[in-house]
C-alpha positions as CSV (number, residue, x, y, z in Angstrom):
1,X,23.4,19.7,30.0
2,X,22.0,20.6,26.5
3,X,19.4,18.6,24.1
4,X,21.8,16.3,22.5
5,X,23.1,14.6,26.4
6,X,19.2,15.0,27.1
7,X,19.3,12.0,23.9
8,X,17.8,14.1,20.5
9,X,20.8,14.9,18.1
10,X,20.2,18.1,16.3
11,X,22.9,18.0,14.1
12,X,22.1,13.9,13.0
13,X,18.9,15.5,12.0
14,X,20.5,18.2,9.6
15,X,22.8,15.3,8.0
16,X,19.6,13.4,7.8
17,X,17.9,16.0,5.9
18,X,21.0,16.5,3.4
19,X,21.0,13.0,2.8
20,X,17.6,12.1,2.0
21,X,17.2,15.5,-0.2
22,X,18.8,13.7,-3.7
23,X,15.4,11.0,-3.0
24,X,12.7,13.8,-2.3
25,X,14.3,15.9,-5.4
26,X,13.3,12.7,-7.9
27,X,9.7,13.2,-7.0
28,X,8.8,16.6,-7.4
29,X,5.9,17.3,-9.7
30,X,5.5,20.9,-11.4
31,X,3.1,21.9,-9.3
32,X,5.6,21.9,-6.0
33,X,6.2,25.0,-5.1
34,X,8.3,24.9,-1.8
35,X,11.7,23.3,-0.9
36,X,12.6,20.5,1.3
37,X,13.1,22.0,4.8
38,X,10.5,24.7,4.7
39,X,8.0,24.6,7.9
40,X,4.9,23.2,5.1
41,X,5.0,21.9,1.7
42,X,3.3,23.7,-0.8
43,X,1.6,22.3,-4.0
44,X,-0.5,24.2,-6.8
45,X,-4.5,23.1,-7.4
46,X,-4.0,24.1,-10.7
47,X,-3.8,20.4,-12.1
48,X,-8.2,20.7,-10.5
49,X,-9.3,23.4,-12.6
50,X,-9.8,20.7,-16.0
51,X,-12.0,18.9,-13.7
52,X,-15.9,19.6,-13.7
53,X,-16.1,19.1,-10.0
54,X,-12.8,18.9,-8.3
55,X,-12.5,16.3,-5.0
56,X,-10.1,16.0,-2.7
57,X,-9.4,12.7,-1.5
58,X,-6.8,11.7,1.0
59,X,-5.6,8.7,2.8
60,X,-3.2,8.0,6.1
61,X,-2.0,4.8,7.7
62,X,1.8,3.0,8.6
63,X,2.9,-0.2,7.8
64,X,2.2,-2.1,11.2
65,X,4.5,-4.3,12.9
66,X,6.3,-4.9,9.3
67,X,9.0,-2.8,10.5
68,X,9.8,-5.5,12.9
69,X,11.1,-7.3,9.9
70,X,13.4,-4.4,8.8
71,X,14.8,-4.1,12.3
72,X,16.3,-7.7,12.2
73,X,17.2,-8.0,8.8
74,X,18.6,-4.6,9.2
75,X,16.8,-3.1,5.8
76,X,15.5,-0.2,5.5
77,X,15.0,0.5,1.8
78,X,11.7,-0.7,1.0
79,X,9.6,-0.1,4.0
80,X,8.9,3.3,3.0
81,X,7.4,1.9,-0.2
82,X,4.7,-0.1,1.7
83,X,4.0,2.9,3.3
84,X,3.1,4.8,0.9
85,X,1.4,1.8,-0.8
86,X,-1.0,1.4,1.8
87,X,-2.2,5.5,1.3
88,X,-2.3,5.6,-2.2
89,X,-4.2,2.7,-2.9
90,X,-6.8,3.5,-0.8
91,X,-7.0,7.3,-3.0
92,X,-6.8,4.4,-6.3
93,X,-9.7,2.9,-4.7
94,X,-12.2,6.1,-4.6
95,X,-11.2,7.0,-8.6
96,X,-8.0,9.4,-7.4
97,X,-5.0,10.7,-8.3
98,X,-2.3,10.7,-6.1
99,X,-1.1,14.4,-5.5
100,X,1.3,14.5,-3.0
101,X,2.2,12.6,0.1
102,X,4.2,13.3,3.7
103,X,5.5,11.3,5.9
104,X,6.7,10.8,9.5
105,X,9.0,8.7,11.5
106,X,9.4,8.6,15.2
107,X,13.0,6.9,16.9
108,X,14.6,6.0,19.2
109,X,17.5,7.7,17.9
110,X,18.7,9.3,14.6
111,X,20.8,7.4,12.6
112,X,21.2,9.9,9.6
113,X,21.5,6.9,7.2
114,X,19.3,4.7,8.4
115,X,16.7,7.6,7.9
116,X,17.6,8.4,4.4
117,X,17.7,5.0,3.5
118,X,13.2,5.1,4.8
119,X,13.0,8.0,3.3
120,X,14.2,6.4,-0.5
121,X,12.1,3.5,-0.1
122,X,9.4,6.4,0.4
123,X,10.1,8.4,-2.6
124,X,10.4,5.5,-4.8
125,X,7.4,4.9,-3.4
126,X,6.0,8.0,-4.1
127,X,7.3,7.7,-8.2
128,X,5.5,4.6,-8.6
129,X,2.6,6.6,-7.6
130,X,3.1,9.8,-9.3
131,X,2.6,11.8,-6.4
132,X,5.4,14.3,-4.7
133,X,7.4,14.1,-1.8
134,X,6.6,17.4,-0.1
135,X,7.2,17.6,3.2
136,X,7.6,14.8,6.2
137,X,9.2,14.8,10.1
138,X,11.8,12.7,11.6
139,X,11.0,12.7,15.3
140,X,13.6,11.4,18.3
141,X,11.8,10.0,21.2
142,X,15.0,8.6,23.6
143,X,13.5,7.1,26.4
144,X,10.4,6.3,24.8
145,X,11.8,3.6,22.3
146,X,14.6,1.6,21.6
147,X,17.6,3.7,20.2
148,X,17.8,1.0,17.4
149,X,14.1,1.1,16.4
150,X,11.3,3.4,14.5
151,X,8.2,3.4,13.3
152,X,6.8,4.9,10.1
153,X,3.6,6.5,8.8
154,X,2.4,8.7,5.9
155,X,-0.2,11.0,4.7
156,X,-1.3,11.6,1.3
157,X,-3.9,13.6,-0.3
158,X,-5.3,13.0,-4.6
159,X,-7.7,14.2,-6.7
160,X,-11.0,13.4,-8.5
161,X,-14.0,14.4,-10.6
162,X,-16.6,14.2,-8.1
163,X,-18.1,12.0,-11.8
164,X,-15.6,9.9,-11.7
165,X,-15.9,8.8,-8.0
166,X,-16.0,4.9,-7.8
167,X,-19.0,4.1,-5.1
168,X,-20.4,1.0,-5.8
169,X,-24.2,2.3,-6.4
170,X,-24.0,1.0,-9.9
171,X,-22.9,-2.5,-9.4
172,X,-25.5,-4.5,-11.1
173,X,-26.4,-8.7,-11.1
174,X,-23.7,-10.3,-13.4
175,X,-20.8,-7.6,-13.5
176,X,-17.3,-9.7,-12.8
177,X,-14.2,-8.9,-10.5
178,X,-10.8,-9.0,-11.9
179,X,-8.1,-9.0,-9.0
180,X,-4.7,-7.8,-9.3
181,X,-2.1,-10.1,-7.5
182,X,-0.3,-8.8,-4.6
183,X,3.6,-9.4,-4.3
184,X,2.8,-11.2,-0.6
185,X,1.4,-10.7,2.8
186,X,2.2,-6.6,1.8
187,X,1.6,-4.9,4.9
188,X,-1.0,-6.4,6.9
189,X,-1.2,-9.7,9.1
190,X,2.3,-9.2,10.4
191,X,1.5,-9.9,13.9
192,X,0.2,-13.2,13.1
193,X,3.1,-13.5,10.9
194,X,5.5,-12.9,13.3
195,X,3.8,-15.5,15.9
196,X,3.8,-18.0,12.9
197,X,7.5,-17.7,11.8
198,X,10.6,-17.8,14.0
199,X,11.7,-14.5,14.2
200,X,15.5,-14.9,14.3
201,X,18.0,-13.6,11.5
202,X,19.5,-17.0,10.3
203,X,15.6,-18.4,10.1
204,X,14.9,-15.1,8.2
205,X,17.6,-15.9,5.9
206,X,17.3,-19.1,4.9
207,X,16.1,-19.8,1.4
208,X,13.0,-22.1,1.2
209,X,12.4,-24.0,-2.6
210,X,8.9,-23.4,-2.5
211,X,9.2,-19.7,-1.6
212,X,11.8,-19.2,-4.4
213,X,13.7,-16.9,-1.8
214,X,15.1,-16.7,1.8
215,X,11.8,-16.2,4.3
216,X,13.0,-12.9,4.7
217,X,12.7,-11.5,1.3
218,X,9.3,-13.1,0.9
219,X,8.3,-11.5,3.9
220,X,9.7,-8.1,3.5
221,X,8.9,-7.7,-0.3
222,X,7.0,-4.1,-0.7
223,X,3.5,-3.7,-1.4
224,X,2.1,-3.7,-4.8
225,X,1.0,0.0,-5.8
226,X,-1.6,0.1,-8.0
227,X,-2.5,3.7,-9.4
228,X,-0.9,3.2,-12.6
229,X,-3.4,-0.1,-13.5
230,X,-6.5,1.9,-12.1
231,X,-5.3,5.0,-14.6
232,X,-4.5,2.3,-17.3
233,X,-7.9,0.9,-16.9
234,X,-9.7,4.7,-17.0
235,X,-7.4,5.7,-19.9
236,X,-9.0,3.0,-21.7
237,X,-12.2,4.3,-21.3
238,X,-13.5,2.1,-18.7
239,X,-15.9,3.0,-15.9
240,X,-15.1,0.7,-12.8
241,X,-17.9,0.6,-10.6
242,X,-16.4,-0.5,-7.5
243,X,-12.8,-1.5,-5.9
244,X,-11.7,-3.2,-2.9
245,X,-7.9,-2.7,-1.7
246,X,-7.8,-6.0,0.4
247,X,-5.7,-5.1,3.5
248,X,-6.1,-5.9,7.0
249,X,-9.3,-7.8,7.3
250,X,-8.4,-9.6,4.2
251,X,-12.0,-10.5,1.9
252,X,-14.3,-10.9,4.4
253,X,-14.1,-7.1,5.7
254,X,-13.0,-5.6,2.4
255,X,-15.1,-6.6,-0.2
256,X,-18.2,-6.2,1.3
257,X,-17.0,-2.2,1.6
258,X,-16.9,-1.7,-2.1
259,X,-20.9,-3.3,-2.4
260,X,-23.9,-1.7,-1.8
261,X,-27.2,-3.2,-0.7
262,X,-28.8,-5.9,-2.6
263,X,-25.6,-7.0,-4.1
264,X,-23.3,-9.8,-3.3
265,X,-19.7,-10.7,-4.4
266,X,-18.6,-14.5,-5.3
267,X,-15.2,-15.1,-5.6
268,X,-13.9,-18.6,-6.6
269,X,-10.7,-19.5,-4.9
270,X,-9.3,-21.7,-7.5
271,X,-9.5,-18.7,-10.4
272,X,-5.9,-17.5,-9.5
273,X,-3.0,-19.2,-8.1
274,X,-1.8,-18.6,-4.0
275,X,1.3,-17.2,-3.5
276,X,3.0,-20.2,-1.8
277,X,4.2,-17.9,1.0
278,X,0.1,-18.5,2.3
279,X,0.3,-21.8,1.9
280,X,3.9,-22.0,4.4
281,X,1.8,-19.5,7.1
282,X,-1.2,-21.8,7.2
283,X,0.5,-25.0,7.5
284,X,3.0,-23.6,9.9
285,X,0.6,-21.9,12.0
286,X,-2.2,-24.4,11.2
287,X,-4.4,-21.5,10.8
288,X,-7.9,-22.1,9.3
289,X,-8.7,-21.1,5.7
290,X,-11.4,-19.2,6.7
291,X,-9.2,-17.3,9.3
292,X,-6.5,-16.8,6.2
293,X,-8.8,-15.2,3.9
294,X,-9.9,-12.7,7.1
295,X,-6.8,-12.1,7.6
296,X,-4.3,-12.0,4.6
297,X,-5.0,-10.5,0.6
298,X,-4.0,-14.7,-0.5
299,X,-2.1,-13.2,-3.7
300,X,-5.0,-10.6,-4.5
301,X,-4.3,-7.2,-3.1
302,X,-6.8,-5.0,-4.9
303,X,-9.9,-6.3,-6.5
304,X,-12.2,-4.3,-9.3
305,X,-16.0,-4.8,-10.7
306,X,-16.6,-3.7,-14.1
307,X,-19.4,-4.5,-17.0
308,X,-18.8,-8.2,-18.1
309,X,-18.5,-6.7,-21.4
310,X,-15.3,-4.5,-20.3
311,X,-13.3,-7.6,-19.0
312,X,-10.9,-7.9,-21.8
313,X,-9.9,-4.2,-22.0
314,X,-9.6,-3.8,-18.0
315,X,-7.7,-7.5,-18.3
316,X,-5.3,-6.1,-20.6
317,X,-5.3,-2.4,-19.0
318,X,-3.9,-3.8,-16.6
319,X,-1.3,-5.9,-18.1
320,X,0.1,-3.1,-19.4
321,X,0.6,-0.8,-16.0
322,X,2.8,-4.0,-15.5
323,X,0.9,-5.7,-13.1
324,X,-1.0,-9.1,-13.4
325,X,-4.9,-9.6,-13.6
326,X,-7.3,-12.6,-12.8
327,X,-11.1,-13.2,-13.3
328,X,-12.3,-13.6,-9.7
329,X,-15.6,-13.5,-9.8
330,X,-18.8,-12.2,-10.3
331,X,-21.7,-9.9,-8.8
332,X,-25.0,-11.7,-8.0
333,X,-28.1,-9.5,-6.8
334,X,-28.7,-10.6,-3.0
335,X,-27.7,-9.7,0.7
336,X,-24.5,-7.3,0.8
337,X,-21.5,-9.7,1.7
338,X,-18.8,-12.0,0.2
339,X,-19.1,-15.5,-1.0
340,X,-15.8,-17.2,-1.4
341,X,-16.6,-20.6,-3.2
């Protein structure tokens, strides 16, 4: 008997790692200072010492059941892209810079290119964000899942000027909210997804008109990252005062985590246009508006309030990161919550 009959391959995890290195390699930043394969990843502060007050900021989650989707369509390249999404907006959110991120997979078994293949969608993940790939594990759990499945999650840590924190405090009665539309569902709602949508591979492949794609694509189409339109926005000398990354809980729970008291968000429903892949899950599922907008980001997947007077530089800050901006919305002084009208 030895480990590899007891189910974990060593060597599959050696190929893995010489596979995936070409993808960590196209991340590195100067201030990496260790090698892929070392027992921690090591990164200089040295980027801090310009800052008045140097914060760090940080930011951990997965992508949910997601990866269900990549199982049956039997893609793996993008996944790792979410993942990192879903970190690194969060650090976008509080004002911060992306430093470096790690990540972890646990499987059934290791399949040394299905790995590397969640481990490019991570890097390129990780490029879009600016931040460096410096360390991550790929665990083998036979017995404890399915050889042919895995699940992902990721760590990352940034950096901000404790003055350039975004809080809210100064959010004041007629400020607006630009939103920045998503690219879909992104990585949150899947389990309702799932129960919506037929879950077989020729269902997932079929191309719909109105979705301009097969369901599948639609459905596994990586989250939006949005660092570069939150640095675009600062490098134009804006101050945002607050920012909501609309995940799971949708604009019920995540708007009303960017105000603080006295101050209410209204956001008018008809100022951008639905992705029509919202429109197929709530007539399919015959799921309540109410329960969509509490559940999914509805095309917007990161929301900003700034000075009414700052709406055309952060409008067109952000059309030059590349990604596309809509006014929302406004501030109103009253109790903390979210009006959607």
């Amino acid at each position: 008997m030895d480990y590899k009959n007891a189910g974990v391959d060593i060597e599959a995890g050696y190929k893995s790692v010489e596979l995936m290195k070409k993808h960590v390699q196209e991340t590195m930043r100067s201030e990496v200072l260790t090698g892929l394969g070392g027992f921690s990843g090591a990164f200089s502060m040295r980027r801090l010492k310009d800052m008045e007050h140097p914060v760090l900021v940080s930011g951990t989650d997965g992508v949910g059941t997601k990866v269900k989707l990549a199982f049956l369509l039997d893609r793996h390249d993008t996944i790792g892209i979410d993942c990192v999404a879903m970190c690194v907006n969060d650090i976008a959110c509080a004002g911060g810079e992306p430093l470096f991120f790690l990540d972890y997979i646990a499987c059934g078994k290791n399949y040394p290119e299905k790995i590397a293949d969640i481990v490019k969608g991570v890097a390129e993940g990780c490029k879009q964000a600016g931040a460096a790939l410096i360390g991550g594990e790929t665990a083998e759990h036979p017995g404890l899942m399915p050889e042919d499945e895995y699940d992902l999650a990721g760590f990352a840590v940034g950096a901000v000027d404790e003055k350039d924190i975004i809080t809210g405090k100064d959010l004041a009665d007629g400020d607006v909210l630009i939103g920045l539309a998503s690219s879909g569902v992104h990585s949150n709602g899947f389990s309702l997804v799932r129960k919506v949508f037929s879950m077989e591979k020729d269902v997932l492949n079929t191309y719909f008109e109105e979705l301009g794609a097969t369901l599948g694509d639609a459905l596994l189409a990586p989250t939006k990252i949005y660092v570069k339109a939150l640095r675009q926005i600062k490098e134009a000398g804006v101050v945002v005062k607050a920012c909501s990354h609309i995940t799971g809980g949708g604009f019920y729970e995540n708007v009303p985590r960017m105000l603080p008291e006295g101050r209410h968000a209204v956001i008018e429903k008809a100022s951008y246009p639905v992705p029509p892949v919202f429109a197929m899950l709530q007539r399919e599922g015959q799921i309540e508006e109410k329960m969509m907008y509490n559940t999914f980001n509805m095309g917007l997947g990161m929301i900003v309030a700034v000075a009414k007077e700052d709406e055309k530089a952060v409008m067109e800050a952000i059309k030059a990161a590349g990604d596309t901006p809509y006014l929302v919305g406004r501030i109103e002084n009253g109790e903390k919550g979210v009006t959607l009208c």
